[in-house]
SEGU-676284 format. One record per atom (N, C-alpha, C): residue in three letters; y, z, x. Coordinates in steps of 0.1 Angstrom, whole numbers, padded with zeros to 4 digits, always signed. Atoms other than C-alpha are relative to their C-alpha. Layout:
N
ALAYZX;...
% end
This chain:
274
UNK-0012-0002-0007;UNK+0892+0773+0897;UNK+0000-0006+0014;UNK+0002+0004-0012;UNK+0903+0753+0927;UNK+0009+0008+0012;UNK-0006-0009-0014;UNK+0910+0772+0961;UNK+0017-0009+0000;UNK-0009+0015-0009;UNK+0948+0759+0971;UNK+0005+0009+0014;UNK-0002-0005-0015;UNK+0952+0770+1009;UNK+0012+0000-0001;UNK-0012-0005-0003;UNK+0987+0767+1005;UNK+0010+0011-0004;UNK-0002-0017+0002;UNK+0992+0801+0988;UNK+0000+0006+0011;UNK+0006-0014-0009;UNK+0976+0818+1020;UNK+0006-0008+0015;UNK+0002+0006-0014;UNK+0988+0792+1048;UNK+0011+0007+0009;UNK-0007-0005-0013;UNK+1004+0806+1082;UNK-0003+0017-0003;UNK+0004-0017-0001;UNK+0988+0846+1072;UNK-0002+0001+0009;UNK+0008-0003-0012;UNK+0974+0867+1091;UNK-0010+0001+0005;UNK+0014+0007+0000;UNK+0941+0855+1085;UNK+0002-0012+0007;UNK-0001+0011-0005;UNK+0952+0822+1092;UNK+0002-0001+0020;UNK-0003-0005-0010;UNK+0966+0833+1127;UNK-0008+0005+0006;UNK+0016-0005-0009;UNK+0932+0850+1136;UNK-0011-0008+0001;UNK+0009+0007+0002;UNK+0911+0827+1127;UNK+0004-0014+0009;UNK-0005+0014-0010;UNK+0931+0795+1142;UNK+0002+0002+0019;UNK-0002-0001-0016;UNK+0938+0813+1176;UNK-0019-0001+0008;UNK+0017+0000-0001;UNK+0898+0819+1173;UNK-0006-0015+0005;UNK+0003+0012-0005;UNK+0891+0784+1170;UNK+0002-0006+0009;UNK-0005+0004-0011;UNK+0915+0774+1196;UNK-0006+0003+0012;UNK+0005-0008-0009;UNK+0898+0798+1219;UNK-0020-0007+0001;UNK+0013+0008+0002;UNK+0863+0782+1210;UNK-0001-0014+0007;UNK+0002+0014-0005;UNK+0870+0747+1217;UNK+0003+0000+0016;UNK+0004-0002-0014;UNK+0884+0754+1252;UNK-0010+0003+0006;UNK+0016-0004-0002;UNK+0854+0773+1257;UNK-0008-0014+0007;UNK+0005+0010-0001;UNK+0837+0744+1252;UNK+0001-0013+0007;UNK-0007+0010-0018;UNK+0858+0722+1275;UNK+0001+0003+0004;UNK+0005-0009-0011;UNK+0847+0740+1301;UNK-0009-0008+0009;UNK+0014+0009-0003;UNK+0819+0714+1305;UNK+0010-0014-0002;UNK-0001+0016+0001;UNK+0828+0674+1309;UNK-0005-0003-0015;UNK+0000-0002+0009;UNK+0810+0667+1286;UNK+0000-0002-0013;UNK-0010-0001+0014;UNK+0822+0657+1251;UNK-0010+0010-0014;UNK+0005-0010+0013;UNK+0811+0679+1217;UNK+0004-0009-0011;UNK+0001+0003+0008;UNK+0808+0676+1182;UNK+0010+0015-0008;UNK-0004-0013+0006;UNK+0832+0698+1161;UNK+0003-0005-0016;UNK+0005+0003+0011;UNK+0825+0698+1126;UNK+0007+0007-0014;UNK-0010-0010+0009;UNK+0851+0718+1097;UNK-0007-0001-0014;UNK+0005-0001+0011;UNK+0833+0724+1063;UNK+0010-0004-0008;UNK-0011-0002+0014;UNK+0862+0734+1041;UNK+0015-0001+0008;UNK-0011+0000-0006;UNK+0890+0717+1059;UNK+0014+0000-0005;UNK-0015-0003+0004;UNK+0921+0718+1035;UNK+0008-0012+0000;UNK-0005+0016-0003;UNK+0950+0690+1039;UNK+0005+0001+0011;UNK-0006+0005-0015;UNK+0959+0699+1072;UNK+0010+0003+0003;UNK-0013-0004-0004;UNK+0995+0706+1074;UNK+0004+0008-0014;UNK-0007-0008+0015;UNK+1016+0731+1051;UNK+0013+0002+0002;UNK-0009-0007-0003;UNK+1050+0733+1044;UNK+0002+0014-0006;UNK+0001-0012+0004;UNK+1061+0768+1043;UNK+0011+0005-0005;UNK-0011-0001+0007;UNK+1092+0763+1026;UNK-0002-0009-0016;UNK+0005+0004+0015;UNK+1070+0748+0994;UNK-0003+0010-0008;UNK-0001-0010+0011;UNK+1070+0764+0962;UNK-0016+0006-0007;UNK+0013-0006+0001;UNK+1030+0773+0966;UNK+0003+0008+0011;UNK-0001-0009-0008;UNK+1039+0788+0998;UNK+0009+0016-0001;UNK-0007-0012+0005;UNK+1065+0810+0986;UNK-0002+0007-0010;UNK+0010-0005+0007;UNK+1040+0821+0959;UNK+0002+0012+0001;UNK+0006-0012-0005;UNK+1027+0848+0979;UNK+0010+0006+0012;UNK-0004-0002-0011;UNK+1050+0846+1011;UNK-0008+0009+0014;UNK+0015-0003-0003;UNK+1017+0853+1026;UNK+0005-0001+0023;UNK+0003+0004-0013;UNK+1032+0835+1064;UNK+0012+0014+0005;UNK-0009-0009-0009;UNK+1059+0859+1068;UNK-0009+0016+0004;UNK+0006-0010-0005;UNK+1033+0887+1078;UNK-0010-0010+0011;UNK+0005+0007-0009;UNK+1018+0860+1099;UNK+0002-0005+0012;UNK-0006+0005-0005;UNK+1030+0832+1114;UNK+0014-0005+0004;UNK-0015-0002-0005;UNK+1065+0840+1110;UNK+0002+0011+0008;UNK-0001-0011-0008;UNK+1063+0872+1121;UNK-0006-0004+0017;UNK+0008+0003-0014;UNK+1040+0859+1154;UNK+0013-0005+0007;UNK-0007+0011-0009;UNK+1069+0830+1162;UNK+0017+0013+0000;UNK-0009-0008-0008;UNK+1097+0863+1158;UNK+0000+0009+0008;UNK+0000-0012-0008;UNK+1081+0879+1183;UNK+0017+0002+0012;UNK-0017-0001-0010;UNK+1115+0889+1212;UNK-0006-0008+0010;UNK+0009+0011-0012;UNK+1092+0867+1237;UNK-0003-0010-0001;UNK+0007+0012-0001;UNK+1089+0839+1219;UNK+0014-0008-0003;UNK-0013+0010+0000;UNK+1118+0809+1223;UNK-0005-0011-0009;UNK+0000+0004+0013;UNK+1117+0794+1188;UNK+0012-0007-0001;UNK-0014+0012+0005;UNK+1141+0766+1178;UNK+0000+0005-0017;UNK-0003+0002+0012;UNK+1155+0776+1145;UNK+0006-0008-0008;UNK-0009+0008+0004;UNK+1166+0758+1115;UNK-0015-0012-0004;UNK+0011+0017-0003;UNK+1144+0721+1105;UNK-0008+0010-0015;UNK+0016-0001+0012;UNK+1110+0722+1079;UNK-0006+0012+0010;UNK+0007-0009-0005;UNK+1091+0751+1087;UNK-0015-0006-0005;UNK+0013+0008+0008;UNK+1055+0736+1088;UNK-0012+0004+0010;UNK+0011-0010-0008;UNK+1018+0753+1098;UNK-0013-0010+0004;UNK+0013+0008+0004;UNK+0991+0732+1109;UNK-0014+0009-0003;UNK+0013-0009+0001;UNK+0955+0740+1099;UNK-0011-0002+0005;UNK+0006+0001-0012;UNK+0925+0739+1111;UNK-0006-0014+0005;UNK+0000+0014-0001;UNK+0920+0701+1110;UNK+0009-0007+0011;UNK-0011+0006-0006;UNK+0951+0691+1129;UNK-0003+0009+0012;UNK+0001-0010-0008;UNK+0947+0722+1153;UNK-0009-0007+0010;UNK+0010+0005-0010;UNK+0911+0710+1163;UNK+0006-0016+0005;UNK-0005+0013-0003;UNK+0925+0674+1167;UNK+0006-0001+0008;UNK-0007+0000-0001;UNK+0950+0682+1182;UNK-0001+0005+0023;UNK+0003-0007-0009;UNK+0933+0702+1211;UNK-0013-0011+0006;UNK+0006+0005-0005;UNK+0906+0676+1210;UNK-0007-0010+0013;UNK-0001+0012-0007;UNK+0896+0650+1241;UNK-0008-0013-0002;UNK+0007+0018+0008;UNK+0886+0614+1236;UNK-0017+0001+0006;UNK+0015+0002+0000;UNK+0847+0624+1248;UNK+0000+0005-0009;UNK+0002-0008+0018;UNK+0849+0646+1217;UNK-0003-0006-0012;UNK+0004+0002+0008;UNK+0841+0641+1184;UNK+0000+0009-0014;UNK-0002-0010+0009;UNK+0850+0656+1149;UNK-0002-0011-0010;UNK+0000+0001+0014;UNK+0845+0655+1111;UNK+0001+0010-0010;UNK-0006-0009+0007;UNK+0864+0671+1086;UNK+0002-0003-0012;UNK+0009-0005+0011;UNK+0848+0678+1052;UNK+0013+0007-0011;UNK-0010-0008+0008;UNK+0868+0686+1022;UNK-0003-0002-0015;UNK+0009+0004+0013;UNK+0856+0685+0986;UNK+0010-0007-0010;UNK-0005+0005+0011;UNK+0888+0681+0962;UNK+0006-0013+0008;UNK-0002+0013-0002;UNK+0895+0643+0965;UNK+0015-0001+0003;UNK-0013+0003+0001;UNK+0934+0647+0961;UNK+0004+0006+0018;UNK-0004-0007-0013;UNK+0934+0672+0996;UNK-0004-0008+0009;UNK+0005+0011-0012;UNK+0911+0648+1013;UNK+0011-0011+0001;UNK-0007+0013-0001;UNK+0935+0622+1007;UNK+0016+0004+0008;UNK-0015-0011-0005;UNK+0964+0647+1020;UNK-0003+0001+0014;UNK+0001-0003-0013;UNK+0947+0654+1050;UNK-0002-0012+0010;UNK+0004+0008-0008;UNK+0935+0619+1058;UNK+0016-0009+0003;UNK-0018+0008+0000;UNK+0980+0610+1053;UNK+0003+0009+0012;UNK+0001-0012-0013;UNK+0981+0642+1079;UNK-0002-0007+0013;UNK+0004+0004-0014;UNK+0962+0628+1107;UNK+0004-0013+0003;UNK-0002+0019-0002;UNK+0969+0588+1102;UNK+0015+0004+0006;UNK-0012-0001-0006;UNK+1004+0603+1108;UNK+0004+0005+0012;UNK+0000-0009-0017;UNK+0996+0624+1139;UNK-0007-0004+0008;UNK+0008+0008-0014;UNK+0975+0595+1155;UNK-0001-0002+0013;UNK-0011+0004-0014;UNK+0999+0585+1182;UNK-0005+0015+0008;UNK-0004-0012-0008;UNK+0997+0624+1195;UNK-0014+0003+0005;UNK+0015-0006-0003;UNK+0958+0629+1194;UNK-0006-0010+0009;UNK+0008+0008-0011;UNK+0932+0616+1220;UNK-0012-0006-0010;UNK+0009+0002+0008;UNK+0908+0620+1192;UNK+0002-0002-0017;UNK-0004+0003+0012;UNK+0908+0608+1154;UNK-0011+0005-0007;UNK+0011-0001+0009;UNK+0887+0628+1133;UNK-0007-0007-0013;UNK+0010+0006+0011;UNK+0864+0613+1105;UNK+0007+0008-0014;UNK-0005-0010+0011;UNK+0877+0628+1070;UNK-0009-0004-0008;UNK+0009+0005+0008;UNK+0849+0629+1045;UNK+0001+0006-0012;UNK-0003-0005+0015;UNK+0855+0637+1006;UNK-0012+0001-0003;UNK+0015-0007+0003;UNK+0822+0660+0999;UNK-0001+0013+0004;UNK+0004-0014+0002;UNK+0805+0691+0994;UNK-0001+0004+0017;UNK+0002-0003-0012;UNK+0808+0708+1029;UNK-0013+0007+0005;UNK+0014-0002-0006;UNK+0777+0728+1033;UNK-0013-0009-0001;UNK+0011+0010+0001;UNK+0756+0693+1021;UNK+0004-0006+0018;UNK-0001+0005-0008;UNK+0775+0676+1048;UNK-0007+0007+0014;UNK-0002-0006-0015;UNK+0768+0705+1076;UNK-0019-0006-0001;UNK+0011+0009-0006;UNK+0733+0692+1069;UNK-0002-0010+0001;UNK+0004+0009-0007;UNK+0733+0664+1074;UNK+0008-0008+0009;UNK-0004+0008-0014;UNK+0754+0657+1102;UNK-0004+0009+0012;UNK+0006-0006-0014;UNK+0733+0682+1126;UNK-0013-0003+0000;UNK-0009-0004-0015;UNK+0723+0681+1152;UNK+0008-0012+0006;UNK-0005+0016-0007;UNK+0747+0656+1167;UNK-0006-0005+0012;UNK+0005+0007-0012;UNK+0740+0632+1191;UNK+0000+0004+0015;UNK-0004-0006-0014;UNK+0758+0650+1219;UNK-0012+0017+0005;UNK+0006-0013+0000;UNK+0740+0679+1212;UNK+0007+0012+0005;UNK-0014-0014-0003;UNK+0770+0702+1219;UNK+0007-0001-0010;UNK-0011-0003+0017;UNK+0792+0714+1187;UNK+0001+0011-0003;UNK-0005-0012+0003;UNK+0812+0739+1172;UNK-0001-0003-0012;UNK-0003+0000+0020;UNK+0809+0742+1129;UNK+0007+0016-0001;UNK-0008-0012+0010;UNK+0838+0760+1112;UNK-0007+0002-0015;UNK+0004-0002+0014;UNK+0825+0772+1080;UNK+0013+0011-0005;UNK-0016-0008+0004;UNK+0861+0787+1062;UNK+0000-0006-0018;UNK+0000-0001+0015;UNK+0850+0788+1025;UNK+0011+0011-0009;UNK-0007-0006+0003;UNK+0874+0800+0999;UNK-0004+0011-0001;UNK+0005-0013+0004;UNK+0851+0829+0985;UNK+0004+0002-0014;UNK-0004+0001+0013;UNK+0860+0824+0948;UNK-0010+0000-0010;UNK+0011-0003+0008;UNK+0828+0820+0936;UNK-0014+0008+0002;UNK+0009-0016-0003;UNK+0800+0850+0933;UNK-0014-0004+0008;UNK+0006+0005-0014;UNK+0776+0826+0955;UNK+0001-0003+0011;UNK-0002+0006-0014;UNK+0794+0820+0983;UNK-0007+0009+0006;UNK+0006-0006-0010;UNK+0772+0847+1004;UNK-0009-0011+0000;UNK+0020+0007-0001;UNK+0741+0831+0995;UNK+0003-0013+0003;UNK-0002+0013+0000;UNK+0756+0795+1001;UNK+0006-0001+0018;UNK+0001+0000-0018;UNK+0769+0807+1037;UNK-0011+0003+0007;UNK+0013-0001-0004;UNK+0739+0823+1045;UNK-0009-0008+0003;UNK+0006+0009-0002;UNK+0719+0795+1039;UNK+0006-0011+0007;UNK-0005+0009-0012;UNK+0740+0770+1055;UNK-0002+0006+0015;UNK+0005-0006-0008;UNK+0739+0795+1082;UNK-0014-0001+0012;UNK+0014-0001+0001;UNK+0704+0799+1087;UNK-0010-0019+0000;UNK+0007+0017-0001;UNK+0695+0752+1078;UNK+0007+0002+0009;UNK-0011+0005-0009;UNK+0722+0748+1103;UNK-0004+0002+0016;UNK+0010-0008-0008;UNK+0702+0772+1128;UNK-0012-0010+0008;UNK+0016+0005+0004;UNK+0671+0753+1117;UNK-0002-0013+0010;UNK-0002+0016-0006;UNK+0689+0715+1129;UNK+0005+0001+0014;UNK-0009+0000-0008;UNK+0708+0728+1156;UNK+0003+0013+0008;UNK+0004-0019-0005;UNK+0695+0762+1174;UNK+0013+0001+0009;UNK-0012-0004-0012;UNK+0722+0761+1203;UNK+0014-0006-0007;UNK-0016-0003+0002;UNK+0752+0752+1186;UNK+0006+0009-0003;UNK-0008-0013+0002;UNK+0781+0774+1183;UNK+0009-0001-0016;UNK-0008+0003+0009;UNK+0790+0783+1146;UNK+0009+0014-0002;UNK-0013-0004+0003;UNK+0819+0798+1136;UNK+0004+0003-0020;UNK-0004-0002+0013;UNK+0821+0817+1099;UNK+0009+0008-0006;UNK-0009-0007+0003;UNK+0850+0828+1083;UNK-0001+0014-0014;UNK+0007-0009+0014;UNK+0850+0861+1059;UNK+0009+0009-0002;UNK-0012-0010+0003;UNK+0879+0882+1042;UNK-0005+0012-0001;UNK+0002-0019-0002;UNK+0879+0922+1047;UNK+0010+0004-0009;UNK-0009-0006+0008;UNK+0891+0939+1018;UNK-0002+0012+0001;UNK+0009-0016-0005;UNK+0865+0971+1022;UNK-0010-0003+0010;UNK+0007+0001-0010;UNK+0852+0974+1052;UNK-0014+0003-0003;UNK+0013+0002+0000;UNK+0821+0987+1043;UNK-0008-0007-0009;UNK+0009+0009+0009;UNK+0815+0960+1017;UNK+0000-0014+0009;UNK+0003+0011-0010;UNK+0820+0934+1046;UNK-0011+0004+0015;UNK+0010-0005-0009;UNK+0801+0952+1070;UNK-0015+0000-0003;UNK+0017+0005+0008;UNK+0768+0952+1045;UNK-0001-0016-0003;UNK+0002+0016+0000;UNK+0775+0916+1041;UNK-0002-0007+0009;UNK+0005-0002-0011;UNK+0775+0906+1074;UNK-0009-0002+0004;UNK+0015-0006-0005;UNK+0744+0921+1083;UNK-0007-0006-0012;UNK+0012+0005+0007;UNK+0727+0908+1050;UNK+0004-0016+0006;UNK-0002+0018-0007;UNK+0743+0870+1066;UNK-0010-0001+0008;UNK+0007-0001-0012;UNK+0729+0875+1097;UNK-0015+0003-0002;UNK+0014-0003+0000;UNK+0696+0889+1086;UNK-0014-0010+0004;UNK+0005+0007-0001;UNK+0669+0871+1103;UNK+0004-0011+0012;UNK-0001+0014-0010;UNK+0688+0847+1128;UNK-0003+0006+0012;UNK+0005-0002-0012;UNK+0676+0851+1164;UNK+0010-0005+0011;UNK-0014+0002-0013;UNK+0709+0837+1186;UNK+0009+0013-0002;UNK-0012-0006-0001;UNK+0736+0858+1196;UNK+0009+0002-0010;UNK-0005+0002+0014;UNK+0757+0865+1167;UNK+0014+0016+0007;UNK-0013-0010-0001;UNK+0794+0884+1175;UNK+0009-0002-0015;UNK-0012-0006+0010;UNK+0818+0897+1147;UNK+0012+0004+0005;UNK-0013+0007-0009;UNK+0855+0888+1157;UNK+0010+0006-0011;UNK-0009-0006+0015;UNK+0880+0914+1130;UNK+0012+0006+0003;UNK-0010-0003-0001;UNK+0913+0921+1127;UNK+0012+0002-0011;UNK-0003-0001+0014;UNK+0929+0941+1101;UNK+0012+0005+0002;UNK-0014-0003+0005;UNK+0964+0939+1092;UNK-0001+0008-0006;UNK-0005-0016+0005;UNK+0965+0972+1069;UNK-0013+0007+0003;UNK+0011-0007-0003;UNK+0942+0999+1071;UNK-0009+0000-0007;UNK+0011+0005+0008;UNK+0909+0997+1056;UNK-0001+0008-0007;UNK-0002-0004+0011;UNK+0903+1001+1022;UNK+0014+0000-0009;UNK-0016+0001+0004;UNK+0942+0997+1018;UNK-0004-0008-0012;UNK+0002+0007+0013;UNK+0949+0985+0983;UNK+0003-0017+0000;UNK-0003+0015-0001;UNK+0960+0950+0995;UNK-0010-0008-0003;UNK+0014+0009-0001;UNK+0941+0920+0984;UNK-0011-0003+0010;UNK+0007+0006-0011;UNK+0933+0909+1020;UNK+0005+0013+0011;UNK-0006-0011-0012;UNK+0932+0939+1044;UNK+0000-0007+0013;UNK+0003+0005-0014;UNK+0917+0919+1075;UNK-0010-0015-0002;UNK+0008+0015-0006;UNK+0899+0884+1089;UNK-0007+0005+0007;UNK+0013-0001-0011;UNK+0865+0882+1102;UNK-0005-0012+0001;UNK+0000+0014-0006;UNK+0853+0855+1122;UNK-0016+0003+0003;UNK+0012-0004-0008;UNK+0811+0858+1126;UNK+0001-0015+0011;UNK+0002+0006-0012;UNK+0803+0839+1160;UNK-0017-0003+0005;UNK+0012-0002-0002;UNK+0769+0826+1162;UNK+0002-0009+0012;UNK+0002+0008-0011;UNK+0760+0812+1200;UNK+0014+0003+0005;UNK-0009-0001+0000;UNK+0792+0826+1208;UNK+0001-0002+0020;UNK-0001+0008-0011;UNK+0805+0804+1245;UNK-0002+0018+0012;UNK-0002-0015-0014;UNK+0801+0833+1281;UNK+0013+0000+0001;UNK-0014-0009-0003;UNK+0827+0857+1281;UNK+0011+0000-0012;UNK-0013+0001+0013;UNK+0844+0845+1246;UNK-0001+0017-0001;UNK-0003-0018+0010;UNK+0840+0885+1231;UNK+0011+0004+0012;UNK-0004-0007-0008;UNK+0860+0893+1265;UNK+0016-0004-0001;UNK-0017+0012+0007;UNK+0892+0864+1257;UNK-0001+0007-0015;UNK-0005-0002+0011;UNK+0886+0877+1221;UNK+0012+0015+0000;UNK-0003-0011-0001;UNK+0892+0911+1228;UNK+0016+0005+0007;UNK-0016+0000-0005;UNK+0926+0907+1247;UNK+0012+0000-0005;UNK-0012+0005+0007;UNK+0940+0884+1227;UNK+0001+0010-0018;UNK-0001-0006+0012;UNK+0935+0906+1194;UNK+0006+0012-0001;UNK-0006-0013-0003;UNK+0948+0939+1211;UNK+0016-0006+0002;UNK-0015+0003-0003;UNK+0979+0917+1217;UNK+0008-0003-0014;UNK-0006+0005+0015;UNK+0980+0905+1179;UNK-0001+0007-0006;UNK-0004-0016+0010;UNK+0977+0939+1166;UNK+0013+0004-0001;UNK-0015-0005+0000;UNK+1013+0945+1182;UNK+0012-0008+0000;UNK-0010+0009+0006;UNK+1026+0914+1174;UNK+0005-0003-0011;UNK+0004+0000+0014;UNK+1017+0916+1138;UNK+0007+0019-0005;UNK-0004-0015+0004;UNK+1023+0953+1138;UNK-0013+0007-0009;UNK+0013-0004+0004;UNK+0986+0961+1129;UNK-0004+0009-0003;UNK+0000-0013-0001;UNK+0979+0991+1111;UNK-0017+0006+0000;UNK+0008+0003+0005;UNK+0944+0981+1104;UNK-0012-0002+0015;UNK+0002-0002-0016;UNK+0936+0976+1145;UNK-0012-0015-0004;UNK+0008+0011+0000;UNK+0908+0950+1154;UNK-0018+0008+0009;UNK+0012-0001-0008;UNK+0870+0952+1167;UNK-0011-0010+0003;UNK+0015+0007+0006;UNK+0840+0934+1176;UNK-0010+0009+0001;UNK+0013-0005+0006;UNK+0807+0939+1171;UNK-0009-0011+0003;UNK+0013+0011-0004;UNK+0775+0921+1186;UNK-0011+0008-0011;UNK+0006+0001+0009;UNK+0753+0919+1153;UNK-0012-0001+0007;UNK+0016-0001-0010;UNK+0726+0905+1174;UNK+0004-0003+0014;UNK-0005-0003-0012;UNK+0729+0911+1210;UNK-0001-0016+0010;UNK+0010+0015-0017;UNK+0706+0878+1229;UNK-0010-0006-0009;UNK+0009+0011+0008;UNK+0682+0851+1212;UNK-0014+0006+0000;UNK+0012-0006+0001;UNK+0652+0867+1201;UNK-0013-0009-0001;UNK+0013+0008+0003;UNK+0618+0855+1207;UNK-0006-0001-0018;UNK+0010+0003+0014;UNK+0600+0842+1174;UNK-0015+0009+0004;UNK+0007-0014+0005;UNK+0574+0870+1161;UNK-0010-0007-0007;
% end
């Protein structure tokens, strides 16, 4: 079965996870500087949300429709309703000392995402790389970058009954090439305490800082497919948990959150080797 992101695009996964990232990369331009930011499982990049996958599930109107009807926000109605993702987002936000590559496996998407960006050249400072291949091969072998500063999104579908063990270990090489980079893993909350033992078996073993970033649109355990988004944060930038923490108490009441949000420092500070 192949994942198609455009069932699930503009949720309210998507919306926690992309304000996330957005909040990462500034971070990181914070410093001169330029970085490396790296997307595993990047998608094609833009979605319309007036397509007949999107209206599937109607997945954005608890999201990103609902976000853009907040009473505070001045919205032009009317036109294509269209979401970018996280390819275009980072791009988008990028600066020309920067540097990205964005990883996508089915050949047809890569070819979607690489019509995406060629089209949104003009706008960006930076022009990501688009590479048609397995994303956790690629996370090894493009770390550690040259800059030696980088953010990796890892935003796997979760479809198949290895994906722990396939994040995990990417996880953990990724660690191995690239101790100080800041990674970034995405993970659906359906029962809280079967993501909360997962988690902690991910993490088992790494020695960086490691924050857990969650935000659950119904309440836990609710029978919905997708109750909530978790974001683990390894090497997470000073002071991010304190910007997360703001902005999630605001997207609880924008979303209408019944499910509320938390973090959680998994591991507190970089542990000496034993």
């Amino acid at each position: 079965m192949q994942y198609r992101h455009a069932f699930h695009a503009g949720n309210f996964a998507d919306v926690h996870k992309h304000i996330a990232l957005l909040q990462l990369i500034e971070a990181l331009q914070k410093k001169a500087k330029g970085f490396f930011f790296l997307d595993t499982h990047a998608g094609a990049g833009l979605y319309d949300l007036d397509s007949e996958d999107a209206r599937h599930g109607s997945e954005s109107g608890g999201g990103i429709s609902r976000l853009l009807a907040a009473p505070d926000k001045d919205v032009p109605h009317g036109g294509r309703r269209v979401y970018p993702g996280s390819p275009l987002l980072a791009a988008a936000a990028l600066r020309n000392v920067d540097s990205a590559a964005c990883v996508e496996s089915q050949a047809p998407v890569a070819r979607l995402l690489q019509r995406t960006l060629d089209g949104s050249a003009l706008l960006l400072q930076q022009q990501p790389l688009v590479v048609h291949a397995d994303g956790y091969l690629e996370l090894k072998a493009r770390l550690p970058p040259a800059s030696r500063r980088g953010l990796v999104l890892i935003d796997p579908p979760y479809e198949s009954a290895g994906e722990e063990q396939q994040l995990t270990t990417a996880l953990h090489e990724g660690l191995l090439r690239f101790e100080t980079g800041v990674f970034a893993a995405w993970y659906p909350i359906k029962k809280e305490r079967d993501s909360d033992l997962m988690t902690l078996r991910v993490v088992r073993g790494i020695r960086r800082p490691v924050l857990a970033a969650e935000f659950c649109l119904h309440l836990a355990d609710n029978t919905a497919a997708l109750n909530g988004s978790g974001l683990l944060v390894v090497n997470p930038p000073w002071e991010f948990d304190s910007a997360v923490h703001a902005w999630q108490v605001q997207l609880e009441h924008l979303l209408g959150a019944q499910g509320g949000s938390r973090l959680r420092w998994l591991v507190r500070e970089a542990r000496p080797a034993t």
